[in-house]
C-alpha positions as CSV (number, residue, x, y, z in Angstrom):
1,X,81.7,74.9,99.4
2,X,80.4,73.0,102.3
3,X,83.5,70.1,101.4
4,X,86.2,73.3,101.2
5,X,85.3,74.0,105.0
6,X,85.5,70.7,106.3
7,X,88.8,70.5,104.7
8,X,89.9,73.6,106.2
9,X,88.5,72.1,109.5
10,X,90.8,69.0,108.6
11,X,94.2,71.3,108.2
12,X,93.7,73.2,111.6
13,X,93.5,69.7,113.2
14,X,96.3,68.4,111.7
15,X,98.2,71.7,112.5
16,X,97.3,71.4,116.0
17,X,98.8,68.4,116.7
18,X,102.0,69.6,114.8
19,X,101.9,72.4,117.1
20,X,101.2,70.2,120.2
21,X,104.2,68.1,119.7
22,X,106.5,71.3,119.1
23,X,105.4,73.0,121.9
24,X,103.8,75.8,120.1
25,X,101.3,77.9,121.2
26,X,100.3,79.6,118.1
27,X,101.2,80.1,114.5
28,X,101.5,82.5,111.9
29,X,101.1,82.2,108.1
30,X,102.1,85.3,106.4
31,X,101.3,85.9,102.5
32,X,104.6,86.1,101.2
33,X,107.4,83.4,99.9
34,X,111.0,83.2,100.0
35,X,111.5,86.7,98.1
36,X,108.7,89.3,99.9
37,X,106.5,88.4,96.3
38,X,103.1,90.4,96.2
39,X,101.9,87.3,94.2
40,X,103.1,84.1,95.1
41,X,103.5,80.3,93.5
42,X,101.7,77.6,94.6
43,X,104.5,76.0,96.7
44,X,104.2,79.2,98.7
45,X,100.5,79.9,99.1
46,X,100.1,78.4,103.0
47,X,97.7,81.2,104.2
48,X,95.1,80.3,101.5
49,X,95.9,76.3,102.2
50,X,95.6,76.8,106.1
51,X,92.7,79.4,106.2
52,X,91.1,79.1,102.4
53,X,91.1,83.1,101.8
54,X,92.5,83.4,98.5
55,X,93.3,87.3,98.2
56,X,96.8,88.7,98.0
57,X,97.4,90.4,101.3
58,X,96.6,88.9,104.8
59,X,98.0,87.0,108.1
60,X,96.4,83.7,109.1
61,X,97.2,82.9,112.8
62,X,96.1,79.6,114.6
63,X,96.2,78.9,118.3
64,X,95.2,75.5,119.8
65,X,91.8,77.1,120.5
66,X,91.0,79.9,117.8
67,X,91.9,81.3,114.4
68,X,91.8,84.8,113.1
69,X,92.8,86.0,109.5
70,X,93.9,89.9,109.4
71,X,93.6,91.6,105.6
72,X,93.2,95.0,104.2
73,X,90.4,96.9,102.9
74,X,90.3,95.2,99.3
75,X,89.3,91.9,100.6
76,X,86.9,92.5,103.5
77,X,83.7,91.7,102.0
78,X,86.0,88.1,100.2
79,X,87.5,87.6,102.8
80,X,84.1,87.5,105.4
81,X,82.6,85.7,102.4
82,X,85.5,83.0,102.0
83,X,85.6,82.5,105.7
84,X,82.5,82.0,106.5
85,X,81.7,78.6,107.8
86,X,85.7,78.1,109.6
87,X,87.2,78.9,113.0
88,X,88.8,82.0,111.3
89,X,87.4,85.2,112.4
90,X,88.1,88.5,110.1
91,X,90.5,91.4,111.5
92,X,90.2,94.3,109.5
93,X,93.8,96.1,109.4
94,X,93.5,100.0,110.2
95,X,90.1,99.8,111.4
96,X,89.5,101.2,114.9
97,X,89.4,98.4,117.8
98,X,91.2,96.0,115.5
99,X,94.0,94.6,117.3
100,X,97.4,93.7,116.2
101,X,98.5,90.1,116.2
102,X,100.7,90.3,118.9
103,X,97.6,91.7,120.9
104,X,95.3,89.5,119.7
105,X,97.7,86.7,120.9
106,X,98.1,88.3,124.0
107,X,94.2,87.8,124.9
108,X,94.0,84.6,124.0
109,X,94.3,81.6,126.3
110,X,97.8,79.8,125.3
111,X,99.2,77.5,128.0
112,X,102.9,77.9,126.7
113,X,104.7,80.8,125.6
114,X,106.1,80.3,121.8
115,X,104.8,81.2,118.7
116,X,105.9,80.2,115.3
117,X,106.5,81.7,111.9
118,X,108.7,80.2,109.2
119,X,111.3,82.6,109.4
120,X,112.2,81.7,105.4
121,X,108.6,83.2,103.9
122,X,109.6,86.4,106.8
123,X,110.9,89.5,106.0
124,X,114.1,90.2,108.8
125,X,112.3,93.8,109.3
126,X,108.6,91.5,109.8
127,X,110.2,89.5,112.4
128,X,112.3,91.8,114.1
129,X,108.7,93.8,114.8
130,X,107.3,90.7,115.4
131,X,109.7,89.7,118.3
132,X,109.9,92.9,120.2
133,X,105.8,93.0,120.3
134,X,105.4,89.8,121.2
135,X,107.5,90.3,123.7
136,X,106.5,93.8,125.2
137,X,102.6,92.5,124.7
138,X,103.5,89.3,127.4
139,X,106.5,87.8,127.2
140,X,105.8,85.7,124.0
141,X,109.1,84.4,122.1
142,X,109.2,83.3,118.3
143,X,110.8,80.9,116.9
144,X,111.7,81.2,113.0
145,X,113.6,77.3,112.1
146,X,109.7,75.2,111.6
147,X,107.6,74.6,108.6
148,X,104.5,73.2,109.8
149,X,103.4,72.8,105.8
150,X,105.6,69.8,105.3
151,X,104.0,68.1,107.6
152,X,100.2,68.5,106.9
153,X,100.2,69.3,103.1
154,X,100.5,66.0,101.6
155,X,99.8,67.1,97.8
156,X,102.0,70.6,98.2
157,X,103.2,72.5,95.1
158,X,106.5,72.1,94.1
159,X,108.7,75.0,93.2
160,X,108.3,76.2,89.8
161,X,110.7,75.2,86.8
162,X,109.5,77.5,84.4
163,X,112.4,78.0,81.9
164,X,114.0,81.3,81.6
165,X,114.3,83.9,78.7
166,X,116.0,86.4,77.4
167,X,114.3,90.1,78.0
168,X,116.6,92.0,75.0
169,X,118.7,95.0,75.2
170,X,116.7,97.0,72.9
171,X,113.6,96.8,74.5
172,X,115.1,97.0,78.1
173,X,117.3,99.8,76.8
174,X,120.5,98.7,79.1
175,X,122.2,96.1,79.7
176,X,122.9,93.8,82.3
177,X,126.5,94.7,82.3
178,X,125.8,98.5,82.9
179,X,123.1,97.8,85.4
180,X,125.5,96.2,87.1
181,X,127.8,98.7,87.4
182,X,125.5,101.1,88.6
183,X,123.8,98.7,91.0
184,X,127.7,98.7,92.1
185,X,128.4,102.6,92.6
186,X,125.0,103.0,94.7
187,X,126.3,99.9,97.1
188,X,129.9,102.0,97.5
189,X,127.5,104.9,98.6
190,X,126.5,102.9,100.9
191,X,129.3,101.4,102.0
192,X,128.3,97.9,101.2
193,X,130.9,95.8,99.0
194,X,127.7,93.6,97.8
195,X,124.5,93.0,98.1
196,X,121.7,90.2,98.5
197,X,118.9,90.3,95.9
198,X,115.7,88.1,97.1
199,X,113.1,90.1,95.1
200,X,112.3,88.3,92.0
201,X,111.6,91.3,89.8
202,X,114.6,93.0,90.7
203,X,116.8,90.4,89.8
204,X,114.7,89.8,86.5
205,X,115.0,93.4,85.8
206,X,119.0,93.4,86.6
207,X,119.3,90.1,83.8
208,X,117.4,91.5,81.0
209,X,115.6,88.0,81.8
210,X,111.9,87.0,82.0
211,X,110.0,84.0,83.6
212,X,106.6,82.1,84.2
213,X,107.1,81.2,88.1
214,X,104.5,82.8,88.9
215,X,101.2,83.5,87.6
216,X,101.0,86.9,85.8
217,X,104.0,87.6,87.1
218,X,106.9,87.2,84.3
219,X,109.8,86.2,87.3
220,X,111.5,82.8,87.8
221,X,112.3,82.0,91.3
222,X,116.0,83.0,92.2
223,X,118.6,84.9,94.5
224,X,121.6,86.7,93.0
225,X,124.2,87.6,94.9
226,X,126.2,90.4,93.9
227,X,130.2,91.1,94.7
228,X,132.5,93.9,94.1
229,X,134.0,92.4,91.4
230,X,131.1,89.5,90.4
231,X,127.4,88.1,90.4
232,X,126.3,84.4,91.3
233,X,122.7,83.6,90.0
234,X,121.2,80.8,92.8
235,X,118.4,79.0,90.4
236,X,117.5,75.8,89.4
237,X,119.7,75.4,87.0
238,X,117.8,73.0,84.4
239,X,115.2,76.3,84.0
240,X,118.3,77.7,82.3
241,X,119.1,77.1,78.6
242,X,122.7,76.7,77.5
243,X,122.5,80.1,75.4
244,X,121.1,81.8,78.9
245,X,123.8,80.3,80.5
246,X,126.4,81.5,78.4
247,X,125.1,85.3,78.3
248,X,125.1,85.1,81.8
249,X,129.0,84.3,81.6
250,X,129.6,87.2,79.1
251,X,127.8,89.7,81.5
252,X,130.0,88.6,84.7
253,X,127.4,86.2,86.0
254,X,127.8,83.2,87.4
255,X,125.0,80.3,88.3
256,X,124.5,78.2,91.2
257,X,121.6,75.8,92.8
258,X,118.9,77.5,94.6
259,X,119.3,75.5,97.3
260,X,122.7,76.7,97.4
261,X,122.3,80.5,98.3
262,X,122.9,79.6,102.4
263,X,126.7,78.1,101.6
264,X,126.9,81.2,98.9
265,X,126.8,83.5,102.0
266,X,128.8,81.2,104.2
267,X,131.5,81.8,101.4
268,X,130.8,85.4,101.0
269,X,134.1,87.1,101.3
270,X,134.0,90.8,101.0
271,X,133.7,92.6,104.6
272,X,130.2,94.2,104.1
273,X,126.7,93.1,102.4
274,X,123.5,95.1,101.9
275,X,120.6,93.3,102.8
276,X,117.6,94.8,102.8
277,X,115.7,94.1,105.6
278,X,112.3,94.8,103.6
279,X,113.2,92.3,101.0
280,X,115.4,89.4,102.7
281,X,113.9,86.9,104.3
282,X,115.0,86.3,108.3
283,X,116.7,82.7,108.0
284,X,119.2,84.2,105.1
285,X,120.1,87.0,107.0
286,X,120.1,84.7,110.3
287,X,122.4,82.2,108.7
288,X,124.6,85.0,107.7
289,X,124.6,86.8,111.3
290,X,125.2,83.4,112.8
291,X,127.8,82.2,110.9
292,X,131.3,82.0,112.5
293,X,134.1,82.2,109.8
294,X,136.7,81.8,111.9
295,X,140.1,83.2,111.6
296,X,138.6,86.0,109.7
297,X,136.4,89.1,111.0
298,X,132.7,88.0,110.3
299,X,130.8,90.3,107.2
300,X,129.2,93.4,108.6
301,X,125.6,93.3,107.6
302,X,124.2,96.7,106.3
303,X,120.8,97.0,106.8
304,X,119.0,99.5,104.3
305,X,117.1,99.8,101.2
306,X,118.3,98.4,98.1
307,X,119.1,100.4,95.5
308,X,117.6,98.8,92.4
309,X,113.7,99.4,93.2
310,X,114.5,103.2,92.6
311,X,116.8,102.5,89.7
312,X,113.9,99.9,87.9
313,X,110.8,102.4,88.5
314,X,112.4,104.9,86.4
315,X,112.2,103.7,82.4
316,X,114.5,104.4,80.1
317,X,113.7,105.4,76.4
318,X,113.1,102.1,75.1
319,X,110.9,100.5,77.8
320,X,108.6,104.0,77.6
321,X,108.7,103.2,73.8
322,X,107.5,99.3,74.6
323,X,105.0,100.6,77.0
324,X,103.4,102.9,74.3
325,X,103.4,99.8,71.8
326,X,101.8,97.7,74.3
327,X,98.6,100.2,75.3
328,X,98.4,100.9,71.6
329,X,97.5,96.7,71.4
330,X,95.6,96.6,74.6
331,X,93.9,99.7,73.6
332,X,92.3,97.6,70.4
333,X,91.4,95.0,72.4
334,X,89.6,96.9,74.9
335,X,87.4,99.2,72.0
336,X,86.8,96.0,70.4
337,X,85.3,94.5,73.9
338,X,83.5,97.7,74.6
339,X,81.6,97.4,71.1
340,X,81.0,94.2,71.3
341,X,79.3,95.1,75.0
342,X,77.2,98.4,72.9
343,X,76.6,96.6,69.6
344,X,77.0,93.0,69.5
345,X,76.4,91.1,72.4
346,X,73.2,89.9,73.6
347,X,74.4,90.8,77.0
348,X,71.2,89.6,78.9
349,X,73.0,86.2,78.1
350,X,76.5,87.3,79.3
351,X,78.2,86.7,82.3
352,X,81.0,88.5,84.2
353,X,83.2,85.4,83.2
354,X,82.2,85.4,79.5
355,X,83.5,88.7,79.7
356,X,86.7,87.9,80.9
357,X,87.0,85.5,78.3
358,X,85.7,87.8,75.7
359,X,88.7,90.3,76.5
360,X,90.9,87.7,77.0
361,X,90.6,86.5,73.7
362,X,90.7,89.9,72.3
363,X,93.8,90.7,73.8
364,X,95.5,87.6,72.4
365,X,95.0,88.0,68.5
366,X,97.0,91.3,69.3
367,X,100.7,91.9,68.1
368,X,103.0,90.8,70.9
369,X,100.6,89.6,73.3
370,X,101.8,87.2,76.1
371,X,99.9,86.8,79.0
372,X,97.7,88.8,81.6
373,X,99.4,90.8,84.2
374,X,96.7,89.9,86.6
375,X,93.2,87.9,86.7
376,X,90.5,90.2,85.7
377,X,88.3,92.0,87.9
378,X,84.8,91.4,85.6
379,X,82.3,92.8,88.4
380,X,78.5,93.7,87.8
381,X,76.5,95.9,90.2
382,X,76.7,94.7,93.9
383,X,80.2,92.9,93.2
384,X,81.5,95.7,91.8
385,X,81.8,96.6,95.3
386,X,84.2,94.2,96.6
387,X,87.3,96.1,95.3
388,X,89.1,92.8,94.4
389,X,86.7,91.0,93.3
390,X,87.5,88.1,90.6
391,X,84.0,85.8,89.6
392,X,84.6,82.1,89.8
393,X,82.1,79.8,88.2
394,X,80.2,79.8,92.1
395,X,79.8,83.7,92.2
396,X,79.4,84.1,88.2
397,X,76.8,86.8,87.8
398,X,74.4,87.3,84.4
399,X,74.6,90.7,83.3
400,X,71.2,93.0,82.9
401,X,70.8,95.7,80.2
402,X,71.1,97.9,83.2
403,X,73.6,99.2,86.1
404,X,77.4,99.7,86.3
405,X,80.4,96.6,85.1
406,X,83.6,97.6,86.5
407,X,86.2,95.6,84.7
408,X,90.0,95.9,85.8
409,X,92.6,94.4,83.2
410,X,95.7,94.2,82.1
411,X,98.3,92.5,79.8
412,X,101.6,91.4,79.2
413,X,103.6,92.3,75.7
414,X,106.4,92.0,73.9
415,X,107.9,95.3,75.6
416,X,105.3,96.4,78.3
417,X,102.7,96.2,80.6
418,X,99.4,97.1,81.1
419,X,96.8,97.9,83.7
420,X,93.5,99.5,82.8
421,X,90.0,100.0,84.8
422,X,86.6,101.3,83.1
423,X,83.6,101.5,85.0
424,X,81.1,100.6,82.1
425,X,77.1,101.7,81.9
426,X,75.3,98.5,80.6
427,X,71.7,100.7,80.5
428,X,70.1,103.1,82.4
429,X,71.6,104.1,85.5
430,X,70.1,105.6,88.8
431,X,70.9,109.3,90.1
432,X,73.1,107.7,92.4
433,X,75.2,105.9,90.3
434,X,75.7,109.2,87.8
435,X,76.8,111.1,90.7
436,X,79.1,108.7,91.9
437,X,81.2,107.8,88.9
438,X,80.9,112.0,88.2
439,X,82.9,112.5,91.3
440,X,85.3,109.6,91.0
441,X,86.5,111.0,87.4
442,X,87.0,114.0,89.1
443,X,88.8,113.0,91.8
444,X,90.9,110.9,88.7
445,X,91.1,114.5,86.5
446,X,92.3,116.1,89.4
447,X,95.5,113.9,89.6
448,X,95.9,113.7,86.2
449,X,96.5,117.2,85.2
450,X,98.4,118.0,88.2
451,X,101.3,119.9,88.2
452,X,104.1,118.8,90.8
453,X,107.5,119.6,91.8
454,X,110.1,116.7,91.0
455,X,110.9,114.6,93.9
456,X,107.3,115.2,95.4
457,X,106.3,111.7,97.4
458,X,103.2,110.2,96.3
459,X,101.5,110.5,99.8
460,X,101.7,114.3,99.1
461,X,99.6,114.0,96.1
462,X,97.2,111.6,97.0
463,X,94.8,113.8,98.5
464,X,94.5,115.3,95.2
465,X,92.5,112.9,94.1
466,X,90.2,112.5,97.3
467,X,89.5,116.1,97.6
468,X,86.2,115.6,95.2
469,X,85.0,112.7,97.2
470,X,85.8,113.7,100.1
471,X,83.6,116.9,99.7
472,X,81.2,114.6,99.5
473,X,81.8,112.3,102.6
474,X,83.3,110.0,100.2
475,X,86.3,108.0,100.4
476,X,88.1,104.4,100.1
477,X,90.9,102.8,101.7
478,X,92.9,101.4,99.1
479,X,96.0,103.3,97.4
480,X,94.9,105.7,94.4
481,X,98.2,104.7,92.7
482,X,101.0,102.1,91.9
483,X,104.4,101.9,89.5
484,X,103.8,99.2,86.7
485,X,106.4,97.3,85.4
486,X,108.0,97.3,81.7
487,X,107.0,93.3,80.9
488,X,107.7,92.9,84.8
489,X,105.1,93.1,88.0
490,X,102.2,94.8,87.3
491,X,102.7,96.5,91.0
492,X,106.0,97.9,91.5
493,X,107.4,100.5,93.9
494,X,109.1,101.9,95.5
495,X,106.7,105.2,94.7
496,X,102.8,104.5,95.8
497,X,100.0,107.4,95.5
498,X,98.0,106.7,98.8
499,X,97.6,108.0,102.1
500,X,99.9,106.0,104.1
501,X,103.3,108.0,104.1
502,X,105.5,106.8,101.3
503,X,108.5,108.4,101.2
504,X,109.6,107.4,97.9
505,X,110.2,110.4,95.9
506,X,108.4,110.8,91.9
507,X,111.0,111.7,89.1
508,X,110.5,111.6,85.3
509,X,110.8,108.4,83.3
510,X,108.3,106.9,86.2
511,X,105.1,105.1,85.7
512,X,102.2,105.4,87.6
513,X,98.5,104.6,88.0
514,X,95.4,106.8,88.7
515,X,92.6,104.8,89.8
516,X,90.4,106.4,92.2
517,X,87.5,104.4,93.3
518,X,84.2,104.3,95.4
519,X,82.1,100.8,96.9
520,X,79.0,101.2,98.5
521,X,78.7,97.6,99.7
522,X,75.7,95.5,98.0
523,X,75.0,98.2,95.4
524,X,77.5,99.3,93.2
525,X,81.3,99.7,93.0
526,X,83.5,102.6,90.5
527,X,86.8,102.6,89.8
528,X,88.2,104.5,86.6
529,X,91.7,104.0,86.0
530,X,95.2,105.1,83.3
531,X,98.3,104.4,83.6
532,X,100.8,107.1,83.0
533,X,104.1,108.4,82.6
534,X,105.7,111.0,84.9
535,X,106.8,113.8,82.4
536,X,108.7,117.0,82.3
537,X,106.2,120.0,82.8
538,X,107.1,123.8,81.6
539,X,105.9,125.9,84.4
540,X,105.1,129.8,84.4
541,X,108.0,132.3,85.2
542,X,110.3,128.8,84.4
543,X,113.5,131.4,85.2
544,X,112.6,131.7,88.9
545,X,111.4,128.6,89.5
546,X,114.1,126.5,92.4
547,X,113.4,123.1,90.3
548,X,112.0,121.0,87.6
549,X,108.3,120.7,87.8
550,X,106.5,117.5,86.4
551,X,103.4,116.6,85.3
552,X,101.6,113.3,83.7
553,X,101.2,112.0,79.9
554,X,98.4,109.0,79.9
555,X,99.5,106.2,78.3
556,X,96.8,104.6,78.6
557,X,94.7,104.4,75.0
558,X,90.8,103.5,75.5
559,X,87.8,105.8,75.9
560,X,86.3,107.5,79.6
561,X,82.8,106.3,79.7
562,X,80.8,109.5,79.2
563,X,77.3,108.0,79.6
564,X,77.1,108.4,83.3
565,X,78.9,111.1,83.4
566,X,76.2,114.4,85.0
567,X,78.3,117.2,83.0
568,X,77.5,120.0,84.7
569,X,79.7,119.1,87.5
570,X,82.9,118.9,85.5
571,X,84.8,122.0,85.1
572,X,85.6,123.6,81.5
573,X,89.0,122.2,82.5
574,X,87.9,118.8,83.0
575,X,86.0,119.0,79.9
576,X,88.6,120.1,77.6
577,X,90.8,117.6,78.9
578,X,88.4,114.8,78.2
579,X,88.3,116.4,75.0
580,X,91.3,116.2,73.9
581,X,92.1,112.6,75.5
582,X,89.4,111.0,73.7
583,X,90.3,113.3,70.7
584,X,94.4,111.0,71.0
585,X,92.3,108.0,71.6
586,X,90.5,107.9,68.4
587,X,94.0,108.8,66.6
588,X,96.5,106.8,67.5
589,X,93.5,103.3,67.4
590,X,91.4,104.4,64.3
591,X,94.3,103.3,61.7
592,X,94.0,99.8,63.5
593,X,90.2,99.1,63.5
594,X,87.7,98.0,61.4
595,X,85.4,100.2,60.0
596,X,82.7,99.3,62.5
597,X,85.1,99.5,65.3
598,X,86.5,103.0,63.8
599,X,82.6,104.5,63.6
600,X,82.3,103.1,67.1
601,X,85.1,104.9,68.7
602,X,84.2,108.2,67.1
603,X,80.9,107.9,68.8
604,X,82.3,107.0,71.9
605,X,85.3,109.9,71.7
606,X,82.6,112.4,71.2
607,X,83.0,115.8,73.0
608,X,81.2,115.9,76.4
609,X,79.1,118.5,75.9
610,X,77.3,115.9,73.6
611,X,76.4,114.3,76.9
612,X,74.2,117.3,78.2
């Protein structure tokens, strides 16, 4: 640990003087790559390389004297834990007396007056904010064109060359023709002739492709640039197999270098181009603005949101289909982990990693199994309160016939995605920890078996979930609900159920997570979580009612741990719909177990009213 920090120590130096010489005054190292990725590949990971914090949101920033690292409420206990020992001190985003960067900045001794962000990892709506604050906070400029990391990282990542495969048509359930052609008719509503697609699982979506680029993440590092009457696919072009390439032709899509997206846009030649300003980074939308074409008019730049987002959350008929296959296979894996945990295991000599490794293998003996969507969250007591928490061989805790395991998983298969939490009693439990996981499934039951009118945003439903906690003086910061992916992301928008306003409107065919959670730091963290489907929902009186209501089906297949559960707060509602979940649960997974397994999961599907 000690050698991490003094390497850390190394970097800034090295930075510094690469700053010195270009006259900079600060600079910022956002999460993101080229394509506005959640998750990133190693080639792209400068924050963590600059500042060590490894979680998947935050800002490093580095002046000649100081450093500071702003993140969000899932990482600040990792985050003051990983930066411990460094300059870097922690900002915690939406926390009163927290400043911005450009405040921060602004109280901070420079001695010049020019900051630096590589404008190519930069969202054009991210520096366009960043630009006019700097500016209104004292007269700070920002200059985009300078990749410090090619100077100080020796030993940097390359970019990935994962190859590329084919996603089929009957598990995607359209094809890349007829996405097309859609993705078309919303740009001429618009009034764009074509667009510029930087984010990776859009474009992966739009192919009826999939890749390894990225860890967990089935996306292959691309742009595609899409025409009125074509498509060019900007890749490295050895990830591509000859029959990918030739598909690509019979869909209308040609393929180009990566490095050749800039002289793609040069060439661009219809009169108007969407580019999201959300998604593209700043230098690609600079060199486009910039560019002088000369006799011609230059391309008027349309900044709004791209269509496709809204068009890939909502699944059609075969990817709900491939969703129900894959929690029907994840939903194995996890009874078979879960009686292990009860039955088998001598759990005073497990570990949160042996855990993960446990499930791991578990999940990969299933049909159609092909990776995890993310690295599991195996968190015992205390760490169960650091709401991203992922053990390393340093932090490994032993487990104790005692106390709460939250473990948050997920997988990829053959036609879905998966992303399940259970907050799981290992032995006894205190009052506290009863009462707690009591009110978070009932802030989770309230969601669920809500009834909502379509195109209801997510914001407007979040408090839903909260109202049980929050009768309590209970609450957590992080969203209670995100789209999942069909084999894509495991985080997709554009719909979010949290309390930030999300416009983003909720229609059938969308899926959508429930996974309300509470951390009481150095004790104990719960989080229970489903994923589900956004379904039509008949509604009373259904003659006079103005529109369609909807409501939610859990596809999510693994048993609610009843143990901790204190009964007599749940209503007869509640109950019943435990019920009749866990009643599903041991239906649709009995035919696939063994007959240990199957006697476990009738025990563990039990009505609630056994519980009292």
């Amino acid at each position: 640990m000690n050698n991490e920090k003094t390497l850390i120590a190394q970097r800034l130096e090295r930075l510094r003087e690469v700053m010195s010489r270009e006259g900079l005054c600060a600079f910022i190292f956002p999460t993101s790559d080229s394509h506005q990725s959640e998750y990133t590949a190693g080639h792209w990971k400068g924050r963590e390389f600059i500042s060590g914090f490894n979680g998947s949101a935050g800002t490093a920033v580095v002046t000649m004297t100081s450093a500071a690292l702003w993140t969000d409420s899932r990482y600040f206990i990792a985050a003051a834990q990983q930066l411990e020992g460094t300059e870097f001190q922690l900002m915690k985003e939406k926390v009163d007396g927290t400043p911005t960067i450009p405040q921060w900045l602004h109280s901070q001794p420079l001695g010049s007056t020019e900051v630096g962000i590589d404008g190519i990892c930069s969202s054009v709506s991210e520096v366009k904010d960043l630009i006019g604050n700097l500016r209104h906070e004292g007269g700070l400029t920002l200059r985009t064109n300078f990749d410090p990391l090619r100077q100080i990282w020796p030993d940097r990542p390359p970019l990935p060359d994962s190859p590329v495969e084919r996603f089929p048509v009957e598990w995607a359930g359209e094809t890349c023709g007829s996405k097309l052609k859609r993705i078309r008719q919303a740009l001429r509503r618009q009034h764009a002739d074509g667009m510029l697609m930087a984010r990776l699982d859009d474009i992966a979506w739009t192919l009826n492709l999939r890749g390894a680029d990225v860890h967990c993440n089935p996306v292959f590092v691309s742009y595609l640039l899409v025409t009125s009457t074509g498509a060019t696919l900007y890749i490295n072009q050895a990830k591509l197999p000859p029959d990918i390439v030739a598909y690509l032709r019979a869909e209308g899509v040609e393929t180009d270098d990566y490095a050749n997206v800039k002289t793609g846009l040069k060439n661009y030649f219809e009169q108007s181009i969407l580019m999201d300003p959300d998604e593209v980074n700043y230098t690609l939308y600079n060199t486009l603005r910039q560019y002088n074409p000369g006799t011609r008019s230059s391309v008027q730049i349309i900044e709004e949101t791209s269509p496709v987002p809204a068009m890939k959350a909502v699944k059609t008929e075969a990817e709900q289909e491939g969703f129900r296959q894959a929690m029907l296979a994840d939903g194995i894996a996890m009874v078979e982990l879960l009686r292990w945990l009860d039955e088998e295991a001598d759990v005073e000599n497990q570990t949160e990693l042996s855990v993960c490794r446990k499930l791991e293998g578990l999940r990969a003996v299933q049909k159609g199994y092909r990776g995890l969507s993310f690295d599991t969250i195996s968190a015992y007591a205390d760490h169960g309160a650091i709401v991203h928490y992922e053990p390393t061989p340093e932090t490994d805790k032993p487990l104790q016939r005692r106390g709460l395991l939250l473990l948050d998983s997920g997988g990829h298969y053959t036609a879905g995605t998966t992303d399940i939490t259970r907050t799981i009693a290992l032995g006894p439990l205190t009052e506290e920890e009863r009462r707690v996981y009591t009110l978070v499934l009932k802030g989770h039951l309230r969601l669920q078996n809500l009834r909502f009118p379509d195109g209801a945003a997510g914001t407007q439903l979040d408090a839903i979930a909260r109202s049980p906690l929050w009768a309590e003086g209970l609450n957590y910061l992080h969203g209670t609900g995100h789209g999942v992916g069909c084999r894509l992301c495991v985080h997709e928008g554009p719909h979010q159920i949290r309390m930030e306003w999300r416009p983003a409107p909720l229609h059938a065919g969308m899926t959508v997570t429930d996974e309300p959670g509470i951390y009481l730091e150095g004790r104990f963290g719960v989080r229970i979580e489903n994923t589900l489907l956004v379904v039509p929902s008949p509604v009373p009186n259904a003659s006079q009612a103005v529109r369609q209501f909807l409501c939610f089906e859990p596809l999510t297949l693994c048993p609610i741990d009843l143990r901790p559960v204190l009964p007599e707060l749940l209503t007869d509602e509640e109950r019943s719909w435990l019920d009749q979940y866990h009643a599903k649960v041991c239906e649709r997974l009995s035919p696939h177990l063994s007959a240990e397994s199957r006697r476990w999961l009738k025990a563990a599907c039990g009505p609630i009213t056994h519980n009292e």
